[in-house]
C-alpha atoms as one frame of an Amber mdcrd trajectory, in Angstrom:
protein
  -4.113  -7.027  34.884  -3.391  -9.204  31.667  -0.719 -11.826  31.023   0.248
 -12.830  27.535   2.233 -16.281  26.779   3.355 -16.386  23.137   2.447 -19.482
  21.897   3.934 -19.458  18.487   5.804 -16.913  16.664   2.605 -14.366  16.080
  -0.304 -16.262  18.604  -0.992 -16.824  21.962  -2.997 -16.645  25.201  -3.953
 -13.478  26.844  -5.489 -13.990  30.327  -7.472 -11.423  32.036  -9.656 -10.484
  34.509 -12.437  -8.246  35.116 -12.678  -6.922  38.739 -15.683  -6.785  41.385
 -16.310  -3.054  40.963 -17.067  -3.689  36.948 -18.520  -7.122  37.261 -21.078
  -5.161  39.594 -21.583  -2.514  37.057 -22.215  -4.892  34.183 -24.709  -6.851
  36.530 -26.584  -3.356  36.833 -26.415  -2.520  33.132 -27.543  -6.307  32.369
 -30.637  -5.765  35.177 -31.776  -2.588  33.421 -31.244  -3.727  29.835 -33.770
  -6.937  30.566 -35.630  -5.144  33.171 -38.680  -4.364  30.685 -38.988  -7.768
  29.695 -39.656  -9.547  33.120 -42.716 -10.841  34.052 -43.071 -11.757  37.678
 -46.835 -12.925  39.477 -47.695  -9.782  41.289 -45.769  -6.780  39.809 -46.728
  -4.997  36.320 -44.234  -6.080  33.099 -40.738  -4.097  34.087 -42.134  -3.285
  37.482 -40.178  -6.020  39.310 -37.207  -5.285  42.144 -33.755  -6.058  41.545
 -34.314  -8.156  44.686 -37.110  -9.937  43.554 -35.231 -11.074  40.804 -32.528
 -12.159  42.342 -34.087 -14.540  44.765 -36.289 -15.932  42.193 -34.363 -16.525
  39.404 -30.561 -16.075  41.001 -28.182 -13.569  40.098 -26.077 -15.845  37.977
 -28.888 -15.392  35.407 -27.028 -12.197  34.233 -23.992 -13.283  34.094 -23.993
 -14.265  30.042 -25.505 -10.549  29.298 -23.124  -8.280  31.906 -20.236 -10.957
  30.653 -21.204  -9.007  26.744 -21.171  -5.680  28.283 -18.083  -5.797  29.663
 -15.854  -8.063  27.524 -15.211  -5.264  24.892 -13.515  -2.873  27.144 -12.162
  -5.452  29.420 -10.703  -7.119  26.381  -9.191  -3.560  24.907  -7.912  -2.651
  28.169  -5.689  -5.663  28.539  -4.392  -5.576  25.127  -2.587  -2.452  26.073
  -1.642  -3.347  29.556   0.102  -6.410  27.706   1.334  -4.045  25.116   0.431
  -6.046  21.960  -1.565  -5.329  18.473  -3.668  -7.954  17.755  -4.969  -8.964
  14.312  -8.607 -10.619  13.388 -11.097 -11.620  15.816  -9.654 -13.525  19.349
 -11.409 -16.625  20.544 -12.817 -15.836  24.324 -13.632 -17.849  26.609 -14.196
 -18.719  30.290 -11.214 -19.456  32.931 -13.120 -18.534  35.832 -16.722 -16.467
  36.617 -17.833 -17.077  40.086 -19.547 -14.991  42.720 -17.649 -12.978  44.558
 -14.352 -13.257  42.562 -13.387 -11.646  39.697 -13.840 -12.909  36.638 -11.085
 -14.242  34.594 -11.162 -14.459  30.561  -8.621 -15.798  27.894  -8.272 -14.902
  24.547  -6.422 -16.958  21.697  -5.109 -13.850  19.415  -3.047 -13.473  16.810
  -0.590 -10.771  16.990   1.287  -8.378  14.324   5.085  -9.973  13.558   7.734
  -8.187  14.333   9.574  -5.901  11.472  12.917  -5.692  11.614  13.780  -2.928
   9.780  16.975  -2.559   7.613  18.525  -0.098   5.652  15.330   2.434   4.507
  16.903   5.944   3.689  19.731   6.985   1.780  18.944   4.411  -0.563  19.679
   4.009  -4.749  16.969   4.114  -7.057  16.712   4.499 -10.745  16.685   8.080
 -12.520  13.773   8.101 -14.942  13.918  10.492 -17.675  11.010  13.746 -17.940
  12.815  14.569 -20.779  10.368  15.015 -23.298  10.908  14.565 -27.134   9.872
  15.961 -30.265   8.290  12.383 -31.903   6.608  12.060 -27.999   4.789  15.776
 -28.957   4.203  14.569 -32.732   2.630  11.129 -31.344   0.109  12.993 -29.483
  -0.752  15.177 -32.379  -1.330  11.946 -34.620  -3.618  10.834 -32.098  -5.612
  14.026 -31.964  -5.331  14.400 -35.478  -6.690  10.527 -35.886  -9.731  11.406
 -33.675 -10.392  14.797 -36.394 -10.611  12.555 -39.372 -13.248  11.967 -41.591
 -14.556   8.716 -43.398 -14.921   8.992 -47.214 -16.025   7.081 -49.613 -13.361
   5.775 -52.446 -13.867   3.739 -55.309 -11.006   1.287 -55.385  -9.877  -1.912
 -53.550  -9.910  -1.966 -49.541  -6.975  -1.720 -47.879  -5.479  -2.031 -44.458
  -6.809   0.507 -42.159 -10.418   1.651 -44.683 -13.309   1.407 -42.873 -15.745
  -0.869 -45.270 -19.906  -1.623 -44.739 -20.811  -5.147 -45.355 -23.424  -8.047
 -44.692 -22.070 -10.853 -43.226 -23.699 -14.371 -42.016 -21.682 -16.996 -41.053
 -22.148 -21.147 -41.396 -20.634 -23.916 -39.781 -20.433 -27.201 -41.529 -23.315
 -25.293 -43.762 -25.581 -24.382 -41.311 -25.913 -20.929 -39.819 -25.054 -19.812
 -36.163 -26.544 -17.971 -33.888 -25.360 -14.524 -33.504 -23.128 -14.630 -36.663
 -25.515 -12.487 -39.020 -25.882  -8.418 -39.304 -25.871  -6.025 -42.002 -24.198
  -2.394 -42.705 -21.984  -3.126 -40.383 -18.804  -0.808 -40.121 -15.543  -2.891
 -40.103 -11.777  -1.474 -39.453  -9.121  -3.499 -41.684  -6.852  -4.231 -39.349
  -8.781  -3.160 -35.562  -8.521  -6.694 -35.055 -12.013  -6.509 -34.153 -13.084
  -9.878 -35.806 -12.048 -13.503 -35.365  -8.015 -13.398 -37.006  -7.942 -13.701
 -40.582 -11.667 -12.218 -41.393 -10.117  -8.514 -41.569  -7.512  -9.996 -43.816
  -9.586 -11.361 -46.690 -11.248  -8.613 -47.419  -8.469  -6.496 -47.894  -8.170
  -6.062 -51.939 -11.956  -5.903 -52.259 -14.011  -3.804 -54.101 -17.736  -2.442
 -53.438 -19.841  -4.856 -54.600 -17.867  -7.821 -54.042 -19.429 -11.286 -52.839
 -16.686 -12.925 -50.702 -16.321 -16.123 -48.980 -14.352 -15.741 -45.222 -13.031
 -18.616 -44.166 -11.759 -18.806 -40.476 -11.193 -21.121 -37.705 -12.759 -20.049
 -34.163 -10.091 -19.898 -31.165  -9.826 -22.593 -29.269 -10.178 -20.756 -26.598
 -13.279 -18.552 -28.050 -16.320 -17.605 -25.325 -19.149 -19.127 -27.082 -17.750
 -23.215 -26.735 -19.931 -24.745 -29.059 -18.050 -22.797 -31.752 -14.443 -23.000
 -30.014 -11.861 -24.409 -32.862 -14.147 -25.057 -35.006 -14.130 -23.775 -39.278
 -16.397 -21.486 -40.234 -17.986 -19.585 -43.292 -18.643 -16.626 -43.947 -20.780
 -15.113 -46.843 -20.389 -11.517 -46.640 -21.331  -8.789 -48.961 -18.940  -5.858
 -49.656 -21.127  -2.283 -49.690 -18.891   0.402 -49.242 -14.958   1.289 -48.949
 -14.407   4.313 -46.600 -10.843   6.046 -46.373  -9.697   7.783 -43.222  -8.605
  11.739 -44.260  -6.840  13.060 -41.618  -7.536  17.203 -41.081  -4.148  19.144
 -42.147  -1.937  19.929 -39.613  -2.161  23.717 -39.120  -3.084  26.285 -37.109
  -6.957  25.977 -37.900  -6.620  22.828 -36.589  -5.027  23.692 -33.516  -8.226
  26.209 -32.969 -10.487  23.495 -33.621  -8.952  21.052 -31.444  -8.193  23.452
 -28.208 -10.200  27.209 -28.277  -7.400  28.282 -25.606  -4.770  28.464 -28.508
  -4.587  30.071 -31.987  -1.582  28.389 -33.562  -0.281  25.211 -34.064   3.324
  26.442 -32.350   1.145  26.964 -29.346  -0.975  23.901 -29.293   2.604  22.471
 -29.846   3.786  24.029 -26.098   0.508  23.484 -24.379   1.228  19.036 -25.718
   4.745  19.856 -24.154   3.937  21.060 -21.003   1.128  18.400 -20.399   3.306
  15.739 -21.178   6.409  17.102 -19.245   3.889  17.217 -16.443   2.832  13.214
 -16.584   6.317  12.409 -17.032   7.386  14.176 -14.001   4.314  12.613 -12.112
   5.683   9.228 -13.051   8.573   9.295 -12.015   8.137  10.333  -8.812   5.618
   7.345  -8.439   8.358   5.254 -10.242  10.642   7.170  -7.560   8.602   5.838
  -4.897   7.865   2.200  -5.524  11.240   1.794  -6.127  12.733   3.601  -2.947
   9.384   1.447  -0.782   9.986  -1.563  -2.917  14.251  -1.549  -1.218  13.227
  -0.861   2.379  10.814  -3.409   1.890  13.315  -5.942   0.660  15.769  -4.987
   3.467  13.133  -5.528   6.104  12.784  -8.752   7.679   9.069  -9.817   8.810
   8.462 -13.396   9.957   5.121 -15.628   9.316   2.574 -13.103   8.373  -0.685
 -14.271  10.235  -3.178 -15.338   7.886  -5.910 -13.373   8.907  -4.075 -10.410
   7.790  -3.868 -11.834   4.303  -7.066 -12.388   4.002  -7.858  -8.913   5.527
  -5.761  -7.254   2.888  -7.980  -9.366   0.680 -11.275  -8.469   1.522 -10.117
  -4.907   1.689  -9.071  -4.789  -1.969 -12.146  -6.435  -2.955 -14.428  -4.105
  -1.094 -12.777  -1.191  -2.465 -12.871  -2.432  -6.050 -16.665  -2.992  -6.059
 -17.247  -0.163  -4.415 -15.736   1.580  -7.250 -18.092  -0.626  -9.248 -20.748
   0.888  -7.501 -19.734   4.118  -8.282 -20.203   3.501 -12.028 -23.761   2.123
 -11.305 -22.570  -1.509 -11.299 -23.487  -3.149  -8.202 -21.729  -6.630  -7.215
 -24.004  -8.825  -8.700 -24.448  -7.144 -12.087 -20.457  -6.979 -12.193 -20.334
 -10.566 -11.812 -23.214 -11.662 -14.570 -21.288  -9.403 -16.674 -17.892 -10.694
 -15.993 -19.194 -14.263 -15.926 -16.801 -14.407 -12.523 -17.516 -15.088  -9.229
 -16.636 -13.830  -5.651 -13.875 -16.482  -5.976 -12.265 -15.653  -8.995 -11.973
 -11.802  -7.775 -10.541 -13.062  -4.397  -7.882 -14.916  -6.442  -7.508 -12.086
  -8.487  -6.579  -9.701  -5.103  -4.931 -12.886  -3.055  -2.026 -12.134  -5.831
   0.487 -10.028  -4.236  -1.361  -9.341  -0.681   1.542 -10.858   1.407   3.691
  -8.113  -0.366   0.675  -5.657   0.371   0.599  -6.142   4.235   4.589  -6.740
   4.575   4.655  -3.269   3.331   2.203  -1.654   5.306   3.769  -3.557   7.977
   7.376  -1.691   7.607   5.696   1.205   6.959   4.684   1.035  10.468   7.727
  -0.010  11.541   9.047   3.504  10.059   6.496   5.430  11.752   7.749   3.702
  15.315  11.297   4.212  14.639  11.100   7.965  13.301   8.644   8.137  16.235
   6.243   9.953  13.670   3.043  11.437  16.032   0.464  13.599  13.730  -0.226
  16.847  15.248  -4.118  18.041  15.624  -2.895  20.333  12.528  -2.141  17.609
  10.320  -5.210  16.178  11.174  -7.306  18.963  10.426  -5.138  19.403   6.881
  -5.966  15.328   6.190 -10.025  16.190   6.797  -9.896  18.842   4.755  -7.956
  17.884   1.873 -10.273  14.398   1.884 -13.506  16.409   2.197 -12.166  18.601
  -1.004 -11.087  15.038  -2.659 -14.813  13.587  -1.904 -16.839  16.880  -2.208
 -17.962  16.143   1.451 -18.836  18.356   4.026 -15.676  18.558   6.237 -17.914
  17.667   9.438 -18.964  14.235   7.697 -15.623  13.015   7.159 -14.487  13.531
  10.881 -17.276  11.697  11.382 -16.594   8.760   8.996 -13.129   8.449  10.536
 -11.514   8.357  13.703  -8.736  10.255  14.870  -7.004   6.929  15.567  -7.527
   5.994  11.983  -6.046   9.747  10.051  -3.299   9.673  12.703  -2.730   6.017
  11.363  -3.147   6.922   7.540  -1.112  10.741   8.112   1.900   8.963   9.347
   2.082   5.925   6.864   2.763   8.571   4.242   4.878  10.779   6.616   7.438
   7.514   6.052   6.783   7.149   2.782   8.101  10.860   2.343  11.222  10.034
   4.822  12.250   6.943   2.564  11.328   8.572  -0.819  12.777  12.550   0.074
  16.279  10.823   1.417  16.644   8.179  -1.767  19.460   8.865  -4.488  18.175
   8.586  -7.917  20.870   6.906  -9.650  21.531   6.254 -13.732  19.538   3.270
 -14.409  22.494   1.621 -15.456  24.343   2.339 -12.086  21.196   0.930  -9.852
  21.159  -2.007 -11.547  24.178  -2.589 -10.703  23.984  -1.335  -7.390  21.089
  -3.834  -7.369  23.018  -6.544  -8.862  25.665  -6.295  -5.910  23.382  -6.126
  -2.974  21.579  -9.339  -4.343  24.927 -11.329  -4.666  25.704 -10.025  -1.221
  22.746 -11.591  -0.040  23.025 -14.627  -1.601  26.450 -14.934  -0.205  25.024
 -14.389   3.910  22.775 -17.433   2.916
């Protein structure tokens, strides 16, 4: 039996007990587990009697071992005979543990707030636009077009966007720096790959040209000791290399994609693709608009902390896990990002409240439709994972619980309810849709 007093609006006290018949259970498992370890004058090591024990060194003497045992299930147990969802560790400790009486625990939790749901179907979001246009297909040609082309070497000035060789070594009040010499390097006019205003004074330059670069570092540039500082640079002009782009025909349709043989059909294939992303975007546009209103229109008091800093740790395990992935354990990532731990959790602590509100109404949804994954969808969510992960389907029901795909099946069964019943609207007419329920609510204040 458990009894939980709110203390605040998500903590409080949950007192329980743990009867005779489990207390004597746990005593047993406790005897057994330290059994092997005894040493009593006159029996052999993990020989000795439970009696034995018990007059010499009292029974109370396995109390702090069975109390380990049996607080995990005790401590589940009463959570759901008091019918609340606790987040982050509790803080246990001892009412009551005497012989012959049941023992009796408390816990200091903190519990999940309560989501008051409002309006989260039927609701106005903005129309986006799949359309796709001629210049969006011509765009995407350039591109491919710019990745075809060919470096060649002209005999004339430089100009914005050549490609030109030089030598370069730089000098600050007329002594060089470290790090500010190469030669035959390859510089774009105009990549804004060098320190502004370098690109820029060589444009108008010939091969063979001797020029002097004058710049001033950033103020906030990496290396300090050369942060707004002036600088020199004596660089030597090589070579001026135009970008030819391939003509735009059907050869170069072949070349670019062996599954067509025109340009008209290379044309289709860009049209489709991109018809394709536009339509995937807007149903993700769709849905963090339609999830982004019931959101707004729920109500969720005092989010406990520990969930924020859950939500935290989550994000940053995930991203350097993905790090990992790459080859780039935690360590390297943060010598190479000159961060630290802290930095990234500041990075993640941006926008977590609005992370776990979410989840929490999500929740909230999957109560009120009362939303209970079949064994079917279960099975579809381990296999559709295992094809996602190239895992064997075995090792993924493994790796998660049922508790945990019923849990992650039925978040996105209410994300489909929300985003399925939402009206997409002209942009025009949700904004001012939007504009109206905002005065509305400024109005109730």
């Amino acid at each position: 039996m458990a009894d939980w007093k709110k203390k605040g609006t998500n903590d409080g006290e949950l007192t329980f007990e743990i009867g005779l018949d489990k207390i004597k259970e746990g005593l047993d498992r406790a005897f057994k587990k330290n059994k092997k370890n005894i040493k009593v004058p006159g029996f052999r090591k993990g020989k000795v009697s439970r009696q034995v024990f018990n007059q010499m060194y009292g029974e109370e003497a396995l109390y702090q071992d069975a109390l380990n045992l049996l607080l995990p299930d005790a401590y589940s147990e009463a959570i759901k005979d008091a019918g609340i969802e606790p987040v982050g560790q509790p803080d246990v400790s001892v009412e009551s543990i005497e012989k012959g009486k049941p023992w009796v625990l408390k816990a200091t939790v903190s519990v999940k707030p309560d989501v008051k749901l409002g309006q989260y179907k039927g609701l106005s979001v903005p129309k986006e636009s799949t359309r796709v246009y001629k210049k969006d297909v011509d765009a995407k040609l350039d591109k491919m077009r710019q990745s075809q082309a060919e470096l060649v070497l002209v005999d004339r000035p430089a100009k914005k966007g050549d490609t030109v060789t030089i030598d370069f070594e730089g000098f600050v009040d007329d002594k060089p720096f470290e790090g500010g010499k190469a030669n035959n390097y390859s510089l774009e006019l105009g990549s804004g790959s060098f320190i502004p205003g370098f690109e820029d004074q060589l444009i108008g330059k010939k091969a063979g040209d001797d020029v002097d670069v004058k710049v001033t570092f950033p103020k906030d540039y990496q290396e300090k000791s050369l942060a707004g500082k002036e600088a020199t640079f004596k660089v030597k002009l090589h070579e001026v290399k135009e970008k030819q782009l391939p003509k735009l025909d059907d050869d170069f349709a072949k070349d670019v994609d062996e599954d067509v043989d025109t340009l008209s059909e290379l044309e289709d294939k860009i049209k489709k693709e991109l018809k394709e992303q536009k339509e995937s975007a807007a149903h993700d546009a769709k849905e963090n608009a339609a999830i982004g209103e019931a959101v707004d229109n729920a109500t969720v008091k005092d989010i406990p902390e520990v969930m924020i800093n859950d939500d935290v740790q989550r994000q940053m395990d995930q991203y350097l896990a993905g790090m990992q992935q790459q080859g780039i354990n935690a360590e390297t990532y943060y010598k190479l990002t000159g961060t630290k731990p802290e930095d990234l959790k500041k990075q993640f602590a941006d926008g977590a409240d609005r992370r776990v509100k979410t989840n929490l109404v999500l929740e909230a949804i999957v109560k009120a439709e009362k939303i209970n994954p079949s064994e079917a969808d279960i099975q579809k969510e381990v296999s559709d994972l295992a094809k996602q992960y190239g895992m064997e389907e075995t090792a993924v029901r493994n790796a998660l619980s049922d508790d945990m795909l019923k849990h992650d099946i039925g978040i996105q069964k209410a994300v489909d309810i929300v985003v399925d019943s939402a009206k997409e609207e002209p942009k025009s007419a949700a904004k001012k849709s939007s504009e109206k329920k905002d005065s509305s609510k400024e109005n109730k204040k």
